[in-house]
C-alpha positions as a Markdown table, in Angstrom:
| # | Residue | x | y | z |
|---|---|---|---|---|
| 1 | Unk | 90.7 | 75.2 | 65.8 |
| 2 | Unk | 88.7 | 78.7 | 64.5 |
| 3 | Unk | 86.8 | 78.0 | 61.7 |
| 4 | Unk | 87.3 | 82.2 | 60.9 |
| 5 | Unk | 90.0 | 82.5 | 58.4 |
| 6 | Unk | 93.8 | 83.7 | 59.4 |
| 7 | Unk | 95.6 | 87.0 | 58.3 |
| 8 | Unk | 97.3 | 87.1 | 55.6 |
| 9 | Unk | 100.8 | 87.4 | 57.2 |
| 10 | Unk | 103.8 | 88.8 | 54.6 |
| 11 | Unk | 107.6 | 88.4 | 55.4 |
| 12 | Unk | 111.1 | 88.8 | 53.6 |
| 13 | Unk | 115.1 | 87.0 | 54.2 |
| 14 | Unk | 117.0 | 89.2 | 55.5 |
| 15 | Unk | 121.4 | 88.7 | 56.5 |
| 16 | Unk | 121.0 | 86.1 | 59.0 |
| 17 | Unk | 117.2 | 86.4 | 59.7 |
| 18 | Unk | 113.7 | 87.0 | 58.8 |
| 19 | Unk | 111.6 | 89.8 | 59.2 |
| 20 | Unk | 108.0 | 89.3 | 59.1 |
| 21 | Unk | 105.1 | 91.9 | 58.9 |
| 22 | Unk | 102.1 | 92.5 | 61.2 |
| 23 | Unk | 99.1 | 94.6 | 61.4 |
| 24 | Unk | 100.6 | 96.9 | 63.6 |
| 25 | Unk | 103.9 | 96.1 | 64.1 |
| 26 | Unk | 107.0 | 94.6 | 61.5 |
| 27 | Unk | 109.6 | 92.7 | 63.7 |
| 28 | Unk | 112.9 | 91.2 | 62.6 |
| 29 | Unk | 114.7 | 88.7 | 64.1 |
| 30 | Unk | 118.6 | 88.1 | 63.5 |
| 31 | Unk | 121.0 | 85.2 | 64.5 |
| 32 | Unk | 124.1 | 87.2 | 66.1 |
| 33 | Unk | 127.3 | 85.8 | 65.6 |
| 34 | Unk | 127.9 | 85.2 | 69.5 |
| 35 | Unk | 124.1 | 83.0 | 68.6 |
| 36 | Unk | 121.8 | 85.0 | 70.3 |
| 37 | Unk | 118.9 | 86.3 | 68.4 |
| 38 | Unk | 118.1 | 89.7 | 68.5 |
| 39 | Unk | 114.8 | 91.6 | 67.0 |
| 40 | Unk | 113.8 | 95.1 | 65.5 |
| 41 | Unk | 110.6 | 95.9 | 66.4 |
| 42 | Unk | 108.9 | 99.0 | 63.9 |
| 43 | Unk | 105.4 | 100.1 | 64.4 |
| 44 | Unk | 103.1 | 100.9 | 61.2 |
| 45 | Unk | 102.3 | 104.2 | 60.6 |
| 46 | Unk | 99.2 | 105.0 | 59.3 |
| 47 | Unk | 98.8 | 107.0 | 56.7 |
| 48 | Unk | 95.6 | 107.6 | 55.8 |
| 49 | Unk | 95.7 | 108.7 | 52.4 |
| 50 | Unk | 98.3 | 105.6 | 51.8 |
| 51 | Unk | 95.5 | 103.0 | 53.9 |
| 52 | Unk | 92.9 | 104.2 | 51.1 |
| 53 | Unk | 95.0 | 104.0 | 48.0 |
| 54 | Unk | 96.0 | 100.4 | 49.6 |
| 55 | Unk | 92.1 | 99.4 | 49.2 |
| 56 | Unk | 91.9 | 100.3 | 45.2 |
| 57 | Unk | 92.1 | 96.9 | 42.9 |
| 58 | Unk | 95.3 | 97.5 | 40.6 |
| 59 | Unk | 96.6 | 100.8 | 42.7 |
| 60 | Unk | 97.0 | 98.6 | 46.2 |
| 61 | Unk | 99.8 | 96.4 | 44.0 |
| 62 | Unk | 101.9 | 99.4 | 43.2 |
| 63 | Unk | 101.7 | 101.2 | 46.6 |
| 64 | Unk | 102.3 | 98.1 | 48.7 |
| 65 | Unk | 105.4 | 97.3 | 46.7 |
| 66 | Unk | 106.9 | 100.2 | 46.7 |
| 67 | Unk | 105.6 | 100.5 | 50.7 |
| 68 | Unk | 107.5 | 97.4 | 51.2 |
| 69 | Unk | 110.7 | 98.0 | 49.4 |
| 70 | Unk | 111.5 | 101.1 | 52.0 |
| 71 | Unk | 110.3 | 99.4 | 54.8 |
| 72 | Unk | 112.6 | 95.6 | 54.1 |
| 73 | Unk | 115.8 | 98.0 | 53.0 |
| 74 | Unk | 115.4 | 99.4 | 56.5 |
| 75 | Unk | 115.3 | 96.1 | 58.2 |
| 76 | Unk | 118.1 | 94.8 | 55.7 |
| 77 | Unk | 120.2 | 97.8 | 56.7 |
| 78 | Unk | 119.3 | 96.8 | 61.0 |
| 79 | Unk | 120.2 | 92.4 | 59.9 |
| 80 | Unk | 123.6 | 93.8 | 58.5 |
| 81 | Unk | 125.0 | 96.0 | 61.0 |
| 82 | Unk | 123.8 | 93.5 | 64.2 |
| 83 | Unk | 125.0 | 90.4 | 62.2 |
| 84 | Unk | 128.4 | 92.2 | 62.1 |
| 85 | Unk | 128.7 | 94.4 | 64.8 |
| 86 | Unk | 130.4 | 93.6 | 68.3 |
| 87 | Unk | 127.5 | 92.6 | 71.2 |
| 88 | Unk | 127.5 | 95.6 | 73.3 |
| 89 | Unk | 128.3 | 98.5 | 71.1 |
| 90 | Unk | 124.6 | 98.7 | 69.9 |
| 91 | Unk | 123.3 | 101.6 | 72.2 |
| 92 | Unk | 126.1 | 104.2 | 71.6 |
| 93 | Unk | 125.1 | 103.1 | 67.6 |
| 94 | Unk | 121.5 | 103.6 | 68.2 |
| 95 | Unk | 121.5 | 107.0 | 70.3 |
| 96 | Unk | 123.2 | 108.7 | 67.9 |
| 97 | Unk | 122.0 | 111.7 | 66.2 |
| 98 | Unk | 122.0 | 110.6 | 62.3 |
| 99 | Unk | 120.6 | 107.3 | 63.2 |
| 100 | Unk | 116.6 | 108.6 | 62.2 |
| 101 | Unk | 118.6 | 109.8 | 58.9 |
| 102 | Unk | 119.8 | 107.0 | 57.9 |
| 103 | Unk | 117.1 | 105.0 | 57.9 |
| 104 | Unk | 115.3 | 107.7 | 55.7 |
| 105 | Unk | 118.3 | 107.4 | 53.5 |
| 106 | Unk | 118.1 | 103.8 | 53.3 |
| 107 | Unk | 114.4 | 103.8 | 52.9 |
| 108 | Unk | 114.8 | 106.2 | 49.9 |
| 109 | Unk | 117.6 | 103.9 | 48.1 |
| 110 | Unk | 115.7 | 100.8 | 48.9 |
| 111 | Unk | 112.7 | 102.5 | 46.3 |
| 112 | Unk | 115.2 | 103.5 | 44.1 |
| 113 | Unk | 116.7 | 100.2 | 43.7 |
| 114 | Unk | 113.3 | 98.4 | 43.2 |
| 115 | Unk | 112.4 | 101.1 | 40.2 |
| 116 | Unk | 115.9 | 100.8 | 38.8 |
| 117 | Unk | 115.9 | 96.8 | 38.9 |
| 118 | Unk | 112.3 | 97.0 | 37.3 |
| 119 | Unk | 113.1 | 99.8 | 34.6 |
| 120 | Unk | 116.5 | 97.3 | 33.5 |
| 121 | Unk | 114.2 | 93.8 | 33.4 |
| 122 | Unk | 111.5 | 96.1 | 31.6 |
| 123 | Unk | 113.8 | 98.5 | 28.9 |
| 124 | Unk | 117.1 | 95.5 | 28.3 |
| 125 | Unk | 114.7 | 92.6 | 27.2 |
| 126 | Unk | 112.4 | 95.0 | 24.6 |
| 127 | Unk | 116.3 | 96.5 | 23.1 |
| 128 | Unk | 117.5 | 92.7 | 22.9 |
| 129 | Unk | 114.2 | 91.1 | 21.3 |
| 130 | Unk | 114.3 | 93.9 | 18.4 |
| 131 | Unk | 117.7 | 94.1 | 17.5 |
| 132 | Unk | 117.9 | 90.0 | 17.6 |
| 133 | Unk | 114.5 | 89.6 | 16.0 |
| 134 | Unk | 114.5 | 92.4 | 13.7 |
| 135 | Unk | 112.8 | 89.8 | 10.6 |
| 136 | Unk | 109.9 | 89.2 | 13.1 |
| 137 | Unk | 107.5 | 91.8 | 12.4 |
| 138 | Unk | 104.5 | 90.3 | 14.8 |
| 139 | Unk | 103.7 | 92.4 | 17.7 |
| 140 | Unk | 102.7 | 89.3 | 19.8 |
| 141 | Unk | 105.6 | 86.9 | 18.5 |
| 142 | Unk | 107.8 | 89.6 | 19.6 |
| 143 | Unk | 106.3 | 90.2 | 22.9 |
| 144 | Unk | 106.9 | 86.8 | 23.5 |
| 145 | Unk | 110.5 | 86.7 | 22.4 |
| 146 | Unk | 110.5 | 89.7 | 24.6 |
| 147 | Unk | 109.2 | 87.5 | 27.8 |
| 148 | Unk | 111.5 | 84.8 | 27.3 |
| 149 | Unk | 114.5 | 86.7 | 27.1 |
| 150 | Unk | 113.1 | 88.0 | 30.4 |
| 151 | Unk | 112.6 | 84.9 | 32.0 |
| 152 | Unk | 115.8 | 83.6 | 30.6 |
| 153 | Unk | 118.1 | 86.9 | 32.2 |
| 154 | Unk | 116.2 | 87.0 | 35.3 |
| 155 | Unk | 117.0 | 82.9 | 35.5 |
| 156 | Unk | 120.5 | 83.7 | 34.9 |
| 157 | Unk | 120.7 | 86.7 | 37.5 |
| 158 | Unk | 119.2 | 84.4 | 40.0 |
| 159 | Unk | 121.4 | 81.8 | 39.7 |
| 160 | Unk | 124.5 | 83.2 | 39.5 |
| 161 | Unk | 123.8 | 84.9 | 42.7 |
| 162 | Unk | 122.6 | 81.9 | 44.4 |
| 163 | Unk | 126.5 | 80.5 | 44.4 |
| 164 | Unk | 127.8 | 82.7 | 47.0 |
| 165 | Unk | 127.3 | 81.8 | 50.1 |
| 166 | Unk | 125.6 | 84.9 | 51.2 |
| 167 | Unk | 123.1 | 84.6 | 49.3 |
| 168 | Unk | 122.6 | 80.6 | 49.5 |
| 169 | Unk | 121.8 | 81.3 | 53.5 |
| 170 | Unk | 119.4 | 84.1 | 52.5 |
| 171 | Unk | 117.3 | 81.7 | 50.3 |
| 172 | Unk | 117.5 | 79.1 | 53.3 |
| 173 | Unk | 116.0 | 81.9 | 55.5 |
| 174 | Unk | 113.4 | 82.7 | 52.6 |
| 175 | Unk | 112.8 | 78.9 | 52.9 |
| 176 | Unk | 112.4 | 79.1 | 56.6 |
| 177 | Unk | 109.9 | 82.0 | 56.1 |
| 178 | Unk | 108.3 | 80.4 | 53.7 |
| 179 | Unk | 107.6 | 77.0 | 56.7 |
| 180 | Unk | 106.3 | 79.4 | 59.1 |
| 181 | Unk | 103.4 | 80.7 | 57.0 |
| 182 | Unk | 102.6 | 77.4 | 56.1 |
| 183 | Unk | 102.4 | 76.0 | 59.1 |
| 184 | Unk | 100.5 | 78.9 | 60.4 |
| 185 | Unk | 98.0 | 79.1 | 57.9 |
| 186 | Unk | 97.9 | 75.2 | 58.8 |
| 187 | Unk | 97.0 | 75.6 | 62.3 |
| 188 | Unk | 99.4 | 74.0 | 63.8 |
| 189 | Unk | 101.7 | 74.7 | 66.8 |
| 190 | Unk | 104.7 | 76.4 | 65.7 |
| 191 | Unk | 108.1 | 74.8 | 67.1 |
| 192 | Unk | 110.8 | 73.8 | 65.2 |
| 193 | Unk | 110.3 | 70.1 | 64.3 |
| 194 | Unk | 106.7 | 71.1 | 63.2 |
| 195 | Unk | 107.5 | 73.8 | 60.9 |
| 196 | Unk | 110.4 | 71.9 | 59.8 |
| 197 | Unk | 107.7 | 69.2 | 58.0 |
| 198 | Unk | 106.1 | 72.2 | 55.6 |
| 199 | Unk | 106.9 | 72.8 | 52.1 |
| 200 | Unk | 109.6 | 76.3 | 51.2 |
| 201 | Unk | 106.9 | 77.1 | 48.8 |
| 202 | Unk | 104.2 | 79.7 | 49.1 |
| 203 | Unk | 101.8 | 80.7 | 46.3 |
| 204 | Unk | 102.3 | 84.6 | 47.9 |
| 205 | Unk | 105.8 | 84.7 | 47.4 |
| 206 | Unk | 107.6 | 88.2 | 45.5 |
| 207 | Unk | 109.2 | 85.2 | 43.8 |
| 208 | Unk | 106.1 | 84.2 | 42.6 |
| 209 | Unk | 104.9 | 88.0 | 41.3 |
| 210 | Unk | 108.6 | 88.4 | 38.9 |
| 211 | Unk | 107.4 | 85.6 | 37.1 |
| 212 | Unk | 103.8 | 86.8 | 36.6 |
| 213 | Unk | 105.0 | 90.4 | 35.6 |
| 214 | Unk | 107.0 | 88.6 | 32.7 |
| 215 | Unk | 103.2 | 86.8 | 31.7 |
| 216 | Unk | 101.0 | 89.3 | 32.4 |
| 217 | Unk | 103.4 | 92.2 | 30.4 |
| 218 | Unk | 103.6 | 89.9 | 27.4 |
| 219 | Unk | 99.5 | 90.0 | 27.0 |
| 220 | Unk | 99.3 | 94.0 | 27.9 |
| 221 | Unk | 102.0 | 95.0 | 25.4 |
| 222 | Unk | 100.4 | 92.6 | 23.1 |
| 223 | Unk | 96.9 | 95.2 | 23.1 |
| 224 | Unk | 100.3 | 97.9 | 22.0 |
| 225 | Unk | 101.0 | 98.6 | 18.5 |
| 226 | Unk | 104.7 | 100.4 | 18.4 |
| 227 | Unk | 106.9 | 101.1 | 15.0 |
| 228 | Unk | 110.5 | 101.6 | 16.5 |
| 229 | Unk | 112.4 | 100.6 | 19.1 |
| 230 | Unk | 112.5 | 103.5 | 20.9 |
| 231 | Unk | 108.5 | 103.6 | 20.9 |
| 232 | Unk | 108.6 | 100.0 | 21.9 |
| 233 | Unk | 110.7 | 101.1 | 25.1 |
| 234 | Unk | 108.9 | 104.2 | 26.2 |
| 235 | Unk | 105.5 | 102.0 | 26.2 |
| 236 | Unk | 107.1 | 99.5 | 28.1 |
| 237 | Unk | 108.0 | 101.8 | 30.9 |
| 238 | Unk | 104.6 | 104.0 | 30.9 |
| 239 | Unk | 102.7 | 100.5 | 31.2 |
| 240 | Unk | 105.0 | 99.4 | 34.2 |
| 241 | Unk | 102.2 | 100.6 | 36.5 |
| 242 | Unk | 99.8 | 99.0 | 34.8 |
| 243 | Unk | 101.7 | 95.2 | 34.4 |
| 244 | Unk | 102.6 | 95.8 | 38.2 |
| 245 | Unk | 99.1 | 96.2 | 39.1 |
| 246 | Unk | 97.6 | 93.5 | 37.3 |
| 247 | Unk | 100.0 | 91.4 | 38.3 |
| 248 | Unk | 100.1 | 91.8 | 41.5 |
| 249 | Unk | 95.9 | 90.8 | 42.2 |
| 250 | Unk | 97.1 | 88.1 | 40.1 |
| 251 | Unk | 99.3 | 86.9 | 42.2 |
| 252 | Unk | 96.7 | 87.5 | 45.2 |
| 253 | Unk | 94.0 | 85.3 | 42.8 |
| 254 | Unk | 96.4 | 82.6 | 42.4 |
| 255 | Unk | 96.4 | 82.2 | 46.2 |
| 256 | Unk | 92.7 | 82.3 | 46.4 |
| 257 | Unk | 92.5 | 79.4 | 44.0 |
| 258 | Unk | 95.6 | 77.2 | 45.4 |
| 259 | Unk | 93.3 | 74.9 | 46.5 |
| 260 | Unk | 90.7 | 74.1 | 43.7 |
| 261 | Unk | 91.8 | 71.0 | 41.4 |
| 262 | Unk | 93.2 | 72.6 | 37.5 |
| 263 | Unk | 92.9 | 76.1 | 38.7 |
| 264 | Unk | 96.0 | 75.8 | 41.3 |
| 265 | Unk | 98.3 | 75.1 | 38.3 |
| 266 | Unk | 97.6 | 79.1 | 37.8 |
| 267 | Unk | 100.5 | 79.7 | 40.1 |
| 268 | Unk | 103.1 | 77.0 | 39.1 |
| 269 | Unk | 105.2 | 79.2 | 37.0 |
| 270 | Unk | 105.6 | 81.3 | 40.6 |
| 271 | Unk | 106.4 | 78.0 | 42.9 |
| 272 | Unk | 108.8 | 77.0 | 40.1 |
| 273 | Unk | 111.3 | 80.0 | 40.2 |
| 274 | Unk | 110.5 | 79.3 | 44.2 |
| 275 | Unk | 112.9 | 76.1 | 44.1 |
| 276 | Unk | 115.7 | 78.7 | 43.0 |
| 277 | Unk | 114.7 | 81.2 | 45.4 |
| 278 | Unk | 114.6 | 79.2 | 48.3 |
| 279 | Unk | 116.9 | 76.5 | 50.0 |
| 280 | Unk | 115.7 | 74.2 | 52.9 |
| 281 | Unk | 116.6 | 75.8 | 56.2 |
| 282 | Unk | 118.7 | 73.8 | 59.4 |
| 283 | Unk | 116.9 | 74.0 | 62.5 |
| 284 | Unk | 118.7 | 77.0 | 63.6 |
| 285 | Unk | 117.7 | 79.0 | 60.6 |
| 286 | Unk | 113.8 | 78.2 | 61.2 |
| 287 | Unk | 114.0 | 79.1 | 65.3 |
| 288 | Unk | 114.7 | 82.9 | 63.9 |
| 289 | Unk | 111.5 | 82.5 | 61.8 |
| 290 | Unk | 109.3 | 81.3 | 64.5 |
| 291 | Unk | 111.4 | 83.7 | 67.0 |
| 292 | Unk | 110.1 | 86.8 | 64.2 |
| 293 | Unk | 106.4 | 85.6 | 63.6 |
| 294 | Unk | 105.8 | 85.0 | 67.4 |
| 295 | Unk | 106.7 | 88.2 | 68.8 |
| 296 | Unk | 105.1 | 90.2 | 65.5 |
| 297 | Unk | 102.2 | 87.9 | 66.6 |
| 298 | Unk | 102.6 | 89.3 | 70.2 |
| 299 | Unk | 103.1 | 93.2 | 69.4 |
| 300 | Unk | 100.0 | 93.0 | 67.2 |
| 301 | Unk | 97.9 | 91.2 | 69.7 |
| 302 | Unk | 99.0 | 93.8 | 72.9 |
| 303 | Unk | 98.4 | 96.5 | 70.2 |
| 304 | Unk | 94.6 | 94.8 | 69.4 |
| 305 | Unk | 94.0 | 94.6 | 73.0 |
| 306 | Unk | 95.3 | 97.9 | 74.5 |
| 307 | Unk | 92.6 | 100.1 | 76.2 |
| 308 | Unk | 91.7 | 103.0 | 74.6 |
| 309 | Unk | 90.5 | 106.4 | 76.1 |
| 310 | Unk | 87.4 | 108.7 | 74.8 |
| 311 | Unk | 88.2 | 112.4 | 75.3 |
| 312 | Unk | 84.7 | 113.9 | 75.6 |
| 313 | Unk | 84.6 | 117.6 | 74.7 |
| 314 | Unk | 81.4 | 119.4 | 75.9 |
């Protein structure tokens, strides 16, 4: 086995599949309901102005998330309408006109969404904590009031969406995500009863990030000095960028340091909420993971090793 270190692969559940991301390419795989899987291949564009903001420490966090958000609402949108749609019909679907739009409409809402779930988390917990803790009048006590009542509403959120059954085959596809990376990273030969023997857990998990937004805004807002409530909330939401950012090369530290003995306990709190998040996967469930990562692994690789041509101009 290569002694060089492996990419750092990313992926996401989506309705009866996985989609994982490449280099080059971002490929989703999907169980149909007649049980053959089918994929969504997406090239990367590059952007170049994007590619350079993606390089700056504390920027990269906040453009990669929101980068994400659009690109997994478009291959949420492609799981839900193959998952339900009759083999067959999917060429009429995809040649017609509005198709292009509606991806850039789903793109857009998928952004939307993200900002709108973060400005709730970030603006309900601050207007709960001082109207329930008016007597407290320490800044840091109350940030920390403030990130339990976080923890605790994003714990309740979870859970009670983690009883329908939707959403309890998602996690086990988040699980089976989760295997594939593992085993990966491990270097060994992906088939199903390999995978099957890794762990659901992954110190790079968006699961693991929530929780570390909750930590790491309860020591910003603590450097934050506010008088009223609505000073409290307007701070909260013009330091968003900056708790995203830190957060998220905390989250990528985290990784760095799963390894070392003490430091890996950095990223418990993340792996924790992980045992919510994910569900072990059936055999089934992890063939559409390894189906996802292998030909992502294939696009990139054709894409790394296609010719290229010099156009001279004398």
């Amino acid at each position: 086995m290569s002694n060089q270190p492996r990419p750092a692969y990313g992926g996401q559940a989506v309705i009866e599949g996985v989609m994982f991301g490449g280099k080059h390419y971002t490929v989703t795989a999907v169980r149909r309901k007649d049980d053959t899987i089918e994929y969504y291949e997406e090239p990367k564009e590059e952007i170049p102005w994007v590619k350079k903001l993606q390089r700056i420490p504390f920027l990269r966090g906040i453009v990669g998330l929101i980068t994400s958000s659009a690109n997994g609402s478009k291959h949420l949108n492609f799981s839900t309408e193959r998952y339900d749609s009759e083999p067959g019909k999917e060429k009429q679907e995809n040649s017609a006109p509005s198709r292009l739009t509606m991806i850039l409409g789903v793109a857009v809402i998928g952004v939307l969404s993200f900002l709108f779930g973060k400005l709730i988390f970030t603006v309900v917990p601050a207007i709960l904590a001082d109207v329930l803790f008016q007597r407290v009048t320490n800044n840091i006590v109350q940030n920390l009031i403030e990130g339990g009542i976080k923890i605790i509403l994003l714990l309740v959120y979870i859970l009670a969406i983690a009883r329908t059954p939707m959403i309890k085959r998602l996690f086990q596809y988040h699980g089976a995500e989760h295997k594939v990376i593992n085993a990966y990273e491990a270097g060994v030969e992906l088939t199903v009863k390999r995978v099957q023997q890794f762990s659901t857990l992954h110190y790079r998990c968006g699961s693991s990030f929530i929780v570390f937004t909750v930590l790491v805004g309860v020591v910003i807002y603590s450097f934050f000095h506010y008088d009223s409530l609505w000073e409290r909330i307007y701070q909260r939401i013009l330091l968003l960028p900056v708790v995203i950012g830190v957060s998220y090369e905390t989250l990528q530290a985290t990784n760095k340091l799963r390894n070392v003995p003490f430091l890996r306990i950095l990223g418990y709190p993340g792996l924790w909420l992980q045992k919510i998040t994910t569900r072990e996967p059936d055999d089934k469930q992890v063939e559409v993971a390894i189906a996802s990562f292998l030909r992502m692994r294939e696009l990139d690789e054709a894409k790394h090793n296609a010719p290229t041509t010099t156009i001279s101009i004398s």
